[in-house]
MIKOL-176653 format. One record per residue (C-alpha): x, y, z; residue number from 1. Coordinates in steps of 0.2 Angstrom, whole numbers. Example, Ala and Ser with C-alpha at 12.3 -4.5 7.8 and 13.67 -1.06 7.14 Angstrom:
<pts>
+-------+-------+-------+-----+
:    px :    py :    pz : num :
+-------+-------+-------+-----+
:    62 :   -22 :    39 :   1 :
:    68 :    -5 :    36 :   2 :
+-------+-------+-------+-----+
</pts>
This chain:
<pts>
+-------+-------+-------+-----+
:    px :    py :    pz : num :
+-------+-------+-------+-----+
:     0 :     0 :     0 :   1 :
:    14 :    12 :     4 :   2 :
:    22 :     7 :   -12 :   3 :
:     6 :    12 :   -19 :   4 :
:     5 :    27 :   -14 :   5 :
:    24 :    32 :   -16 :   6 :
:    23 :    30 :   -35 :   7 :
:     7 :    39 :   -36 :   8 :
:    14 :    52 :   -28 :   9 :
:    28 :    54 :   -40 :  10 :
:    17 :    52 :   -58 :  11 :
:    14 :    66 :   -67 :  12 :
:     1 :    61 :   -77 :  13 :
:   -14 :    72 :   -78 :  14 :
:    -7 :    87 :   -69 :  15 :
:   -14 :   100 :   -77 :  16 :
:   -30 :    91 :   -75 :  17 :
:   -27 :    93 :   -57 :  18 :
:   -20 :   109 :   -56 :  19 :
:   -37 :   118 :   -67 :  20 :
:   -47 :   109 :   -56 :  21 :
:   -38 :   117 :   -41 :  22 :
:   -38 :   134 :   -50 :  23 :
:   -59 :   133 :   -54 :  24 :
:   -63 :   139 :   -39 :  25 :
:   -54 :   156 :   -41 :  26 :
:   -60 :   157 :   -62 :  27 :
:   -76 :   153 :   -55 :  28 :
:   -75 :   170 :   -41 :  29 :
:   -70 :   181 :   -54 :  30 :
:   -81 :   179 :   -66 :  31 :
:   -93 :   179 :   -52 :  32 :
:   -84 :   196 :   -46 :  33 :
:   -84 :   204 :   -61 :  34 :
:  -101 :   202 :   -66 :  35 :
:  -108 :   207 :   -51 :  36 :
:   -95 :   225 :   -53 :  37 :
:  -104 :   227 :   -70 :  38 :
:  -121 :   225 :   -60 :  39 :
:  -117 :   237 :   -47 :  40 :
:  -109 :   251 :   -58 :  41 :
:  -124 :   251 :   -70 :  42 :
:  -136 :   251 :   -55 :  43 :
:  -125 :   267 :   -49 :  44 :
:  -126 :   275 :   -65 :  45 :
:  -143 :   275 :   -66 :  46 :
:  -147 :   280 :   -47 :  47 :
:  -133 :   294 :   -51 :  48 :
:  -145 :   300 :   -66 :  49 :
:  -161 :   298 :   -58 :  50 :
:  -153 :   311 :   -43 :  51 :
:  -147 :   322 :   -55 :  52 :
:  -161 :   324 :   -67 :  53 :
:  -173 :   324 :   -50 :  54 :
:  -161 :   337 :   -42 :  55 :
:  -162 :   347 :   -58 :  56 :
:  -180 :   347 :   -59 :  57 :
:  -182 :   350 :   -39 :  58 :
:  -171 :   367 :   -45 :  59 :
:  -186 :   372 :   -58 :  60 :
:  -197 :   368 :   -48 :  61 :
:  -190 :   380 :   -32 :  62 :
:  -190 :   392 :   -46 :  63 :
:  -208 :   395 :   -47 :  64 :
:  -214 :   388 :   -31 :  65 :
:  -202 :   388 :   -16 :  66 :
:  -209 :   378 :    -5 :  67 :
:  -204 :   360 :     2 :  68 :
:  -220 :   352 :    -2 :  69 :
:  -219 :   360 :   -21 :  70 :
:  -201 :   354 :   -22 :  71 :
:  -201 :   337 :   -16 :  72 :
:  -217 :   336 :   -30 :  73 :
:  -208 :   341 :   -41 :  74 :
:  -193 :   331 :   -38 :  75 :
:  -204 :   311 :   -35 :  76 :
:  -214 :   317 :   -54 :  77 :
:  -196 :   317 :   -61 :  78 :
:  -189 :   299 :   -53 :  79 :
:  -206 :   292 :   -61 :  80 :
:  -201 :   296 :   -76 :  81 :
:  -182 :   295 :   -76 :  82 :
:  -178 :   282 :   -64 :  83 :
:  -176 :   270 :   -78 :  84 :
:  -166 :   254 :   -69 :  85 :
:  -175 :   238 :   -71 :  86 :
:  -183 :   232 :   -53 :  87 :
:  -174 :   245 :   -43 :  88 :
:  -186 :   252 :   -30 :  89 :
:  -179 :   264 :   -16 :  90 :
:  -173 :   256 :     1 :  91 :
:  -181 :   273 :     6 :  92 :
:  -193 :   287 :     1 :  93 :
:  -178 :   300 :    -8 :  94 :
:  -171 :   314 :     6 :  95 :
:  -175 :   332 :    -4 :  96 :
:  -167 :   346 :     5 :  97 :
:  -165 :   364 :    -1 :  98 :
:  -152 :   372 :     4 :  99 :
:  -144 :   392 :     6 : 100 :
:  -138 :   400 :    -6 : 101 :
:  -117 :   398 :    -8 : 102 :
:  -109 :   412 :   -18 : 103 :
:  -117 :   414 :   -35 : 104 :
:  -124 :   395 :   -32 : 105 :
:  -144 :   399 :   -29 : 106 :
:  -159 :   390 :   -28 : 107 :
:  -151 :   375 :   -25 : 108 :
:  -158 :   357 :   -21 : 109 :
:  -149 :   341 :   -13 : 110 :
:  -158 :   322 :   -17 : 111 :
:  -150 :   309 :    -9 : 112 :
:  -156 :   290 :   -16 : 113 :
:  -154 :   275 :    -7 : 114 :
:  -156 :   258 :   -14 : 115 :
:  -152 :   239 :    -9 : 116 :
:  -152 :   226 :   -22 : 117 :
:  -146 :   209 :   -21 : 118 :
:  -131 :   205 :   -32 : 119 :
:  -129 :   186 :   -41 : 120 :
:  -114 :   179 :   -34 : 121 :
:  -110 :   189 :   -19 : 122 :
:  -127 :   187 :   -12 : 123 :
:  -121 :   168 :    -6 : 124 :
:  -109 :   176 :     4 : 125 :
:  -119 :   192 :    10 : 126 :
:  -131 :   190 :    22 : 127 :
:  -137 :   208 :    17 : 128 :
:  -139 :   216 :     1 : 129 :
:  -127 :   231 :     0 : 130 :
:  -132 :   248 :    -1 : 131 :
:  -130 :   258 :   -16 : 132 :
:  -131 :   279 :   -13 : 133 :
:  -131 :   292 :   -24 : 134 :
:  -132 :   311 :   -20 : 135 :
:  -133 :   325 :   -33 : 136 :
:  -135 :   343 :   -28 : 137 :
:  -141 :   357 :   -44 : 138 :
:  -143 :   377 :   -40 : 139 :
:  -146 :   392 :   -53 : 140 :
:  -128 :   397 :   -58 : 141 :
:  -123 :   412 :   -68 : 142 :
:  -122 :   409 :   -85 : 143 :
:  -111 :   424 :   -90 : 144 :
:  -114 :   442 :   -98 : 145 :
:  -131 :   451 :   -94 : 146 :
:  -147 :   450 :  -105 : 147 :
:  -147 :   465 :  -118 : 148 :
:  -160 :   459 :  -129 : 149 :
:  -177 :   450 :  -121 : 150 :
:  -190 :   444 :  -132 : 151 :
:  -205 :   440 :  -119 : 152 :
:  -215 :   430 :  -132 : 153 :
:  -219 :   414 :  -121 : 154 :
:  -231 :   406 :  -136 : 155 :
:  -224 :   390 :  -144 : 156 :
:  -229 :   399 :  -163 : 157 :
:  -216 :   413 :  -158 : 158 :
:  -201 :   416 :  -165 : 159 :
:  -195 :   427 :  -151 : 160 :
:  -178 :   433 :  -158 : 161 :
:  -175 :   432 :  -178 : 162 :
:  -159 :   439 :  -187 : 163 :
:  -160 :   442 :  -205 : 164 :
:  -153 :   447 :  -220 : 165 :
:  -133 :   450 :  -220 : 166 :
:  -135 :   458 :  -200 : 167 :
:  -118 :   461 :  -192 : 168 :
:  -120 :   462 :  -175 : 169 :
:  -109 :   464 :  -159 : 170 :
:  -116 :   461 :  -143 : 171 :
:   -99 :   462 :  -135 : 172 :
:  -104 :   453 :  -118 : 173 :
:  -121 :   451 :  -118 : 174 :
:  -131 :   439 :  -121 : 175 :
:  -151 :   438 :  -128 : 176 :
:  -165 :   427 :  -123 : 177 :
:  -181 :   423 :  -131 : 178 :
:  -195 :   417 :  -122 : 179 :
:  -205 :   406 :  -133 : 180 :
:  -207 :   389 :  -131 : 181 :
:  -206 :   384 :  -150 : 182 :
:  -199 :   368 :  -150 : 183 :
:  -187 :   371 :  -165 : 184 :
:  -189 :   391 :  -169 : 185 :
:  -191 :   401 :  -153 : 186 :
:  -171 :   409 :  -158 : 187 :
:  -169 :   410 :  -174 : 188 :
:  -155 :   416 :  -190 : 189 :
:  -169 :   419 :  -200 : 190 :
:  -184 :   412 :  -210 : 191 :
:  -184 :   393 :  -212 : 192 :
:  -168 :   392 :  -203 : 193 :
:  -158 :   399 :  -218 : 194 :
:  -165 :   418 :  -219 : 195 :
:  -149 :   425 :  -210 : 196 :
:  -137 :   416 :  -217 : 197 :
:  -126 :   428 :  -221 : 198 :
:  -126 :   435 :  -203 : 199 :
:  -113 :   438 :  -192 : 200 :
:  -116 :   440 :  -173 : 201 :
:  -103 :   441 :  -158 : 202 :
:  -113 :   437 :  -141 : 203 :
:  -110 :   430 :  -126 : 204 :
:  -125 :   419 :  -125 : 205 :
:  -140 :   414 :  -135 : 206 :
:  -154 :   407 :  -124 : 207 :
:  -172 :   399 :  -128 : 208 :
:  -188 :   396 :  -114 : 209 :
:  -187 :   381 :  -133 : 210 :
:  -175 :   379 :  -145 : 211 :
:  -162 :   391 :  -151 : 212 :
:  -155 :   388 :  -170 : 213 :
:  -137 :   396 :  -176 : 214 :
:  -127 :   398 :  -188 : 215 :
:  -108 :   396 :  -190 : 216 :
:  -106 :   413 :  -194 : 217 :
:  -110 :   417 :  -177 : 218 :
:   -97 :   420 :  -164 : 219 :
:  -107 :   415 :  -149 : 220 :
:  -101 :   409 :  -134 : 221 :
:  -113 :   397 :  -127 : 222 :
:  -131 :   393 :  -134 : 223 :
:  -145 :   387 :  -121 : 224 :
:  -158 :   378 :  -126 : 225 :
:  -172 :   377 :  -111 : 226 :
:  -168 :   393 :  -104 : 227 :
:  -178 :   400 :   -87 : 228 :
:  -189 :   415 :   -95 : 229 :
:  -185 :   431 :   -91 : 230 :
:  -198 :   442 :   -81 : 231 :
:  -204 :   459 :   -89 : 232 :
:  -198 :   470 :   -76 : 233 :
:  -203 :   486 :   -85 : 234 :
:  -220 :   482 :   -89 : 235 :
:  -226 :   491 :   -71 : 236 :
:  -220 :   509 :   -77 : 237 :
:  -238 :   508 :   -86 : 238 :
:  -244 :   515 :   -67 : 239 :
:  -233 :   532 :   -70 : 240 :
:  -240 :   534 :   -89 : 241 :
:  -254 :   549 :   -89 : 242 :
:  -272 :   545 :   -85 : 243 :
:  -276 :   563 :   -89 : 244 :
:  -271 :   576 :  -103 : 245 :
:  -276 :   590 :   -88 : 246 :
:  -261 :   597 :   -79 : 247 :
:  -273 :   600 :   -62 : 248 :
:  -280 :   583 :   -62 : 249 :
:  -273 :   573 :   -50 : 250 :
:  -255 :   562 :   -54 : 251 :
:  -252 :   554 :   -64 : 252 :
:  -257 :   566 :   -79 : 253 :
:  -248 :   577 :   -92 : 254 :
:  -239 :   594 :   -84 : 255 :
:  -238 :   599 :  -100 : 256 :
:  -247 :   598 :  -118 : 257 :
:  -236 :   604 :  -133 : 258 :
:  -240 :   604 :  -152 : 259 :
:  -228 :   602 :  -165 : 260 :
:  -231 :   607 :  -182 : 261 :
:  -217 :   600 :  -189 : 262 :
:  -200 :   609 :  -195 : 263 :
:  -185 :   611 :  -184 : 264 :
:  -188 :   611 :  -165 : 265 :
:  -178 :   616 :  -151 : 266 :
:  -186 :   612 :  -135 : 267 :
:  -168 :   607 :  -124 : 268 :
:  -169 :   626 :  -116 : 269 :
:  -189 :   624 :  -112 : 270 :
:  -193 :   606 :  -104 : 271 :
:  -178 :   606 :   -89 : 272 :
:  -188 :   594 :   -77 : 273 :
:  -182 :   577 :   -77 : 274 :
:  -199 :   572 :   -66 : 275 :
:  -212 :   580 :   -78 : 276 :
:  -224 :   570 :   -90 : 277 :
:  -226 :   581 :  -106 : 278 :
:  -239 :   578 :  -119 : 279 :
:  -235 :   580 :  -135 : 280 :
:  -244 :   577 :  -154 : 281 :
:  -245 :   585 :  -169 : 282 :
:  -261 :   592 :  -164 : 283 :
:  -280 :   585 :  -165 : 284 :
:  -294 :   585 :  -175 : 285 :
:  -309 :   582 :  -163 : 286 :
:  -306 :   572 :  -150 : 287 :
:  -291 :   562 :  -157 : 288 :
:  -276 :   565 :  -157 : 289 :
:  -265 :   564 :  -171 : 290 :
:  -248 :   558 :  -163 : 291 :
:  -231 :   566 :  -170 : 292 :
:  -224 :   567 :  -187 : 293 :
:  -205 :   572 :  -186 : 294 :
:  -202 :   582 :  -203 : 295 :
:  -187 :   593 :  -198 : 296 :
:  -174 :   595 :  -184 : 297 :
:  -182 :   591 :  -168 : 298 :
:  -171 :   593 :  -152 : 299 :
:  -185 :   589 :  -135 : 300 :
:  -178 :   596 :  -117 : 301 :
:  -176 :   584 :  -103 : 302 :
:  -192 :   576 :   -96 : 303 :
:  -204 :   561 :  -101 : 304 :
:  -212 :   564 :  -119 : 305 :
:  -230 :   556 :  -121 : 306 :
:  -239 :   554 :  -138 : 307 :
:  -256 :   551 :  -132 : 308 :
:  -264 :   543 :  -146 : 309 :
:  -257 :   541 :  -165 : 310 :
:  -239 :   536 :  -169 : 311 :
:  -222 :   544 :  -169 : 312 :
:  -215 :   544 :  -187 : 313 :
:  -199 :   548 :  -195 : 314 :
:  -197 :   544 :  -213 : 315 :
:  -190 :   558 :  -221 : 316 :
:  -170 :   556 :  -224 : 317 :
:  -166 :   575 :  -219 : 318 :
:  -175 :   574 :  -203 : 319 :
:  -169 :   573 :  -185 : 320 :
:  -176 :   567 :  -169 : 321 :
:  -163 :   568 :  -153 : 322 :
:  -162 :   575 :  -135 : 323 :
:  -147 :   571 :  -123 : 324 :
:  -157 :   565 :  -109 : 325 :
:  -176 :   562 :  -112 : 326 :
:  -189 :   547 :  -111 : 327 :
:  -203 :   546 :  -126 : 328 :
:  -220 :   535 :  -120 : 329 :
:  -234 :   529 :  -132 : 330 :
:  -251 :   527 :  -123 : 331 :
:  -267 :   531 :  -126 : 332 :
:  -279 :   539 :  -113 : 333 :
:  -294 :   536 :  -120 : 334 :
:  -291 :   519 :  -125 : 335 :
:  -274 :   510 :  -120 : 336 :
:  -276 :   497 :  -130 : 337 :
:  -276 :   506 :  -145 : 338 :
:  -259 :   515 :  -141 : 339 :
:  -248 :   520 :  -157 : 340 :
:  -231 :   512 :  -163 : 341 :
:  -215 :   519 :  -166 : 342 :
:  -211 :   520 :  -184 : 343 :
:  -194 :   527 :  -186 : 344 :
:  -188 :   521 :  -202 : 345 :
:  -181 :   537 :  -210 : 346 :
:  -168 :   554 :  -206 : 347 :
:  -157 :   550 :  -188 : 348 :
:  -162 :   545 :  -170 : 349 :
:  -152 :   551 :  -158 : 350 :
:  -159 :   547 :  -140 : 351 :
:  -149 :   547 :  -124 : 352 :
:  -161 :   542 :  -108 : 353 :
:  -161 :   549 :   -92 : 354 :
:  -147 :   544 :   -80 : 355 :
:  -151 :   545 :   -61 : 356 :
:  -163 :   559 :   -61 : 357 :
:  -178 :   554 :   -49 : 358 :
:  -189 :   550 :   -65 : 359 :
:  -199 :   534 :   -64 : 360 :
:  -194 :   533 :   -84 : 361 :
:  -173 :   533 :   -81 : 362 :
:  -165 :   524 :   -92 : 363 :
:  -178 :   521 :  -101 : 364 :
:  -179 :   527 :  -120 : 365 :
:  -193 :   522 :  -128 : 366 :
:  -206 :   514 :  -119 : 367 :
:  -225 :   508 :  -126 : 368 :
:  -240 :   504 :  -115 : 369 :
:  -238 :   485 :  -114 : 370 :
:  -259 :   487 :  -115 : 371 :
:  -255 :   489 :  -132 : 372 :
:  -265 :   478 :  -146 : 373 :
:  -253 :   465 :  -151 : 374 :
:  -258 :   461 :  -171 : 375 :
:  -246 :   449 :  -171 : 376 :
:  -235 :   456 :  -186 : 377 :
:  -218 :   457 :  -187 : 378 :
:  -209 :   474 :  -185 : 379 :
:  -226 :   483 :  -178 : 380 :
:  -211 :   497 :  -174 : 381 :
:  -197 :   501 :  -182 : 382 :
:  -183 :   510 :  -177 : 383 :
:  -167 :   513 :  -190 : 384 :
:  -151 :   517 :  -177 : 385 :
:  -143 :   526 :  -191 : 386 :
:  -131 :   538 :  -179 : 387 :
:  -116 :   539 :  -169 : 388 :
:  -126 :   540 :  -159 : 389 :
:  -143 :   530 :  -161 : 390 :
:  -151 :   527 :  -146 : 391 :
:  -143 :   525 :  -130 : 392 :
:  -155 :   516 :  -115 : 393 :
:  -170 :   504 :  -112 : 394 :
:  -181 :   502 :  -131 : 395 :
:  -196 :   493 :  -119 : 396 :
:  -211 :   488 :  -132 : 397 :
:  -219 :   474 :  -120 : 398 :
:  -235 :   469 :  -131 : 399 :
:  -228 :   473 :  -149 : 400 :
:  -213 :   466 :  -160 : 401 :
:  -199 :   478 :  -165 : 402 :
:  -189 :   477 :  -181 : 403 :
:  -172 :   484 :  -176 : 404 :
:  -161 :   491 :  -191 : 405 :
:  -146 :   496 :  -181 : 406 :
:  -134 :   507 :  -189 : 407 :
:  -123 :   512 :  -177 : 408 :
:  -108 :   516 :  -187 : 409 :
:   -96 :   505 :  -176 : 410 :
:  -101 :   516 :  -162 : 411 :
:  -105 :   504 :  -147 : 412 :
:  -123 :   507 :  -142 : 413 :
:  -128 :   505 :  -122 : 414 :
:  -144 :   497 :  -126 : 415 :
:  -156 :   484 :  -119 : 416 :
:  -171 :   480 :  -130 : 417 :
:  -186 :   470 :  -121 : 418 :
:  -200 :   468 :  -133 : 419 :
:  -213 :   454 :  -137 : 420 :
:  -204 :   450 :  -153 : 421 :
:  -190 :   458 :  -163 : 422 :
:  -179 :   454 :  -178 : 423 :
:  -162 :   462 :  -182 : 424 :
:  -160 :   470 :  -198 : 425 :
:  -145 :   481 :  -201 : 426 :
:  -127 :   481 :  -192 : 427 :
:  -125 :   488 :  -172 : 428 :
:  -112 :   486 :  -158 : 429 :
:  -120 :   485 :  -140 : 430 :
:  -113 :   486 :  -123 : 431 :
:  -124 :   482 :  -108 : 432 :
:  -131 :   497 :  -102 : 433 :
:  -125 :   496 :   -86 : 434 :
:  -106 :   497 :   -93 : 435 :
:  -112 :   516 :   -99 : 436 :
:  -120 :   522 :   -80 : 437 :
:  -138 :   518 :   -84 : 438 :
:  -142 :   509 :   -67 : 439 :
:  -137 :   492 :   -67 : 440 :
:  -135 :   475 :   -74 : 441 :
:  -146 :   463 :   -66 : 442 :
:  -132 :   451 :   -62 : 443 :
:  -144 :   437 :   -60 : 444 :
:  -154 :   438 :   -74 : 445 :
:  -142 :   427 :   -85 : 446 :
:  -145 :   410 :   -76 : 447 :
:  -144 :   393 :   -81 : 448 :
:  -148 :   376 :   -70 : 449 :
:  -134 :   366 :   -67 : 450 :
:  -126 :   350 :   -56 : 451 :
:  -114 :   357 :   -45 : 452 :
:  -112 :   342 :   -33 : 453 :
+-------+-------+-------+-----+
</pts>
């Protein structure tokens, strides 16, 4: 038997037989091994996105509603529709906590999601199912240059923002928003996509409430598509406009009515009040006022201008409309919703608003009743910058589209347009306003939502 055994011992035969079935084991627990480290990591992948998105939406959603109950609402519909892992259901209801603001983080949102699932091999060793965690934290950060051209336009049929033509425009470092919803139009570089081919546009940002189209012409920073609307901030200024064309009626109403016949006007010696509303037409037949025709040279004083009823119109190529620091207002006492449009389309503009003067209307250039009849047209006023100067403020036409035809010469122009609708036509250079002392950039106007933890 012990002889047996010796040479046993000592033959070779069948050794590798011997030394793979040794080995199985091991083969055996890492193929086990690695497939459960597949399972785990696409389990954490899809945890991580479900927090993200959620967090994300939690962000939106704190946006409109800050409240705990709206947020966490906001945050469980989005992990029903994004929480995407086969058979994963949550150890625990997912931990939504909104937290302070941190520097230029705001509005932010931390979900934390907790999961135990059993994994295939591991789970004849484990007793317990490990736990898998995922935390993702989103806020509102700045997205980098202010806003100097809003379109407010929230309809899905919008186009909010539309360059045409060969338009050469330099934003320097602002950026322009639309707020329509159109879902493949709301920003556009012209009709069908193509209209504005020949554009040229240096921005910091275009941004869309739906989606923004480009064009490789276009020196633009950073294009957002799903953009938080902007607010119209201007449109409560409507409550200064005149209710009355009577200066002893109470405020608000017209300290002075002036008629202009047309011809050159110089008016910067008589109208010194920064704080007084003057009325101003060419006149009235009836009852109606026949708003203002600019034929000549007309310089206004400092103050707030009102046509009351009618349009302001400038087609003549000699003619000239300018003050150095004045606000012009369209409305319409009698009936606001027929307030007139600003048809500038001929001669030079050369407006300069108010800086810090106690007005209700500083910095503001041109601004339209947003009662104003919207017919839905595109370039329902028009203004042709054609100056050094061109207009230098707030152009605010809340209910009405504006075709802009720049013109600047080169000269930067501190401008911000908010309208319903405008399209670009012509060549300008802007600056924020704020860069050129007229009040100041709202810093967090420009936001985006983003992860940042």
């Amino acid at each position: 038997m012990i002889g047996s055994m010796k040479r046993l011992w000592k033959d070779r035969r069948g050794n590798a037989l011997a030394i793979a079935g040794a080995a199985l084991p091991l083969i055996v627990g890492a193929a086990g091994l690695a497939t459960d480290t597949i399972e785990w990591t696409l389990w954490k992948r899809q945890l991580q996105r479900a927090a993200d998105s959620s967090a994300m939406a939690g962000v939106y959603t704190r946006m409109a509603t800050d409240t705990q109950v709206a947020v966490e609402k906001g945050v469980s519909n989005d992990l029903t529709l994004n929480l995407h892992a086969s058979g994963i259901q949550l150890l625990n209801p997912e931990v939504v906590e909104r937290l302070a603001d941190d520097g230029d983080k705001a509005d932010q949102v931390r979900v934390t999601l907790e999961l135990q699932k059993r994994l295939p091999f591991s789970s004849f060793f484990m007793a317990t199912a490990p736990t898998i965690r995922a935390v993702a934290t989103a806020a509102t950060v700045p997205a980098g240059g202010n806003y100097c051209v809003k379109a407010f336009d929230p309809s899905a049929k919008a186009v909010g923002i539309e360059i045409t033509g060969s338009t050469d425009l330099d934003f320097g470092d602002c950026s322009l928003i639309a707020n329509s919803t159109n879902p493949t139009n709301a920003a556009s570089n012209g009709n069908n996509g193509n209209g504005g081919s020949g554009s040229k546009i240096t921005a910091k940002g275009l941004a869309a409430a739906g989606k923004v189209n480009y064009s490789g012409q276009w020196k633009v920073s950073h294009y957002y598509n799903g953009a938080t609307p902007v607010p119209d901030e201007y449109a409560a200024l409507q409550q200064y406009l005149p209710t009355s064309t009577n200066p002893a009626a109470a405020n608000p109403k017209c300290d002075k009515n002036i008629t202009l016949s047309g011809g050159t006007v110089d008016r910067s010696s008589l109208d010194t009040d920064a704080t007084q509303i003057i009325c101003i037409s060419n006149g009235k037949t009836g009852q109606k006022y026949n708003g203002l025709t600019v034929s000549g040279n007309v310089k206004l004083g400092t103050g707030t201008y009102v046509i009351n009823g009618g349009d302001l119109t400038m087609n003549s190529t000699g003619s000239k409309l300018s003050c150095a620091a004045c606000s012009i207002a369209m409305t319409n006492i009698a009936d606001r919703t027929l307030t007139g449009s600003v048809k500038l389309t001929g001669g030079t503009v050369d407006i300069n608003a108010p800086k810090n003067t106690g007005s209700h209307f500083d910095d503001i250039a041109f601004y339209q009743d947003p009662k104003a009849k919207d017919d839905g047209k595109t370039g329902t006023n028009q203004i042709n910058g054609n100056s050094n100067g061109g207009v230098q403020g707030v152009v605010y036409f809340g209910n009405q589209s504006l075709l802009w035809n720049g013109g600047g010469n080169g000269t930067a122009i501190c401008l911000e347009l908010a309208v319903k609708r405008i399209a670009f036509s012509g060549n300008s250079k802007f600056k924020a306003i704020g860069e050129c002392g007229y009040g100041d950039d709202d810093d967090d106007a420009n936001r985006i939502v983003r992860l940042v933890g």
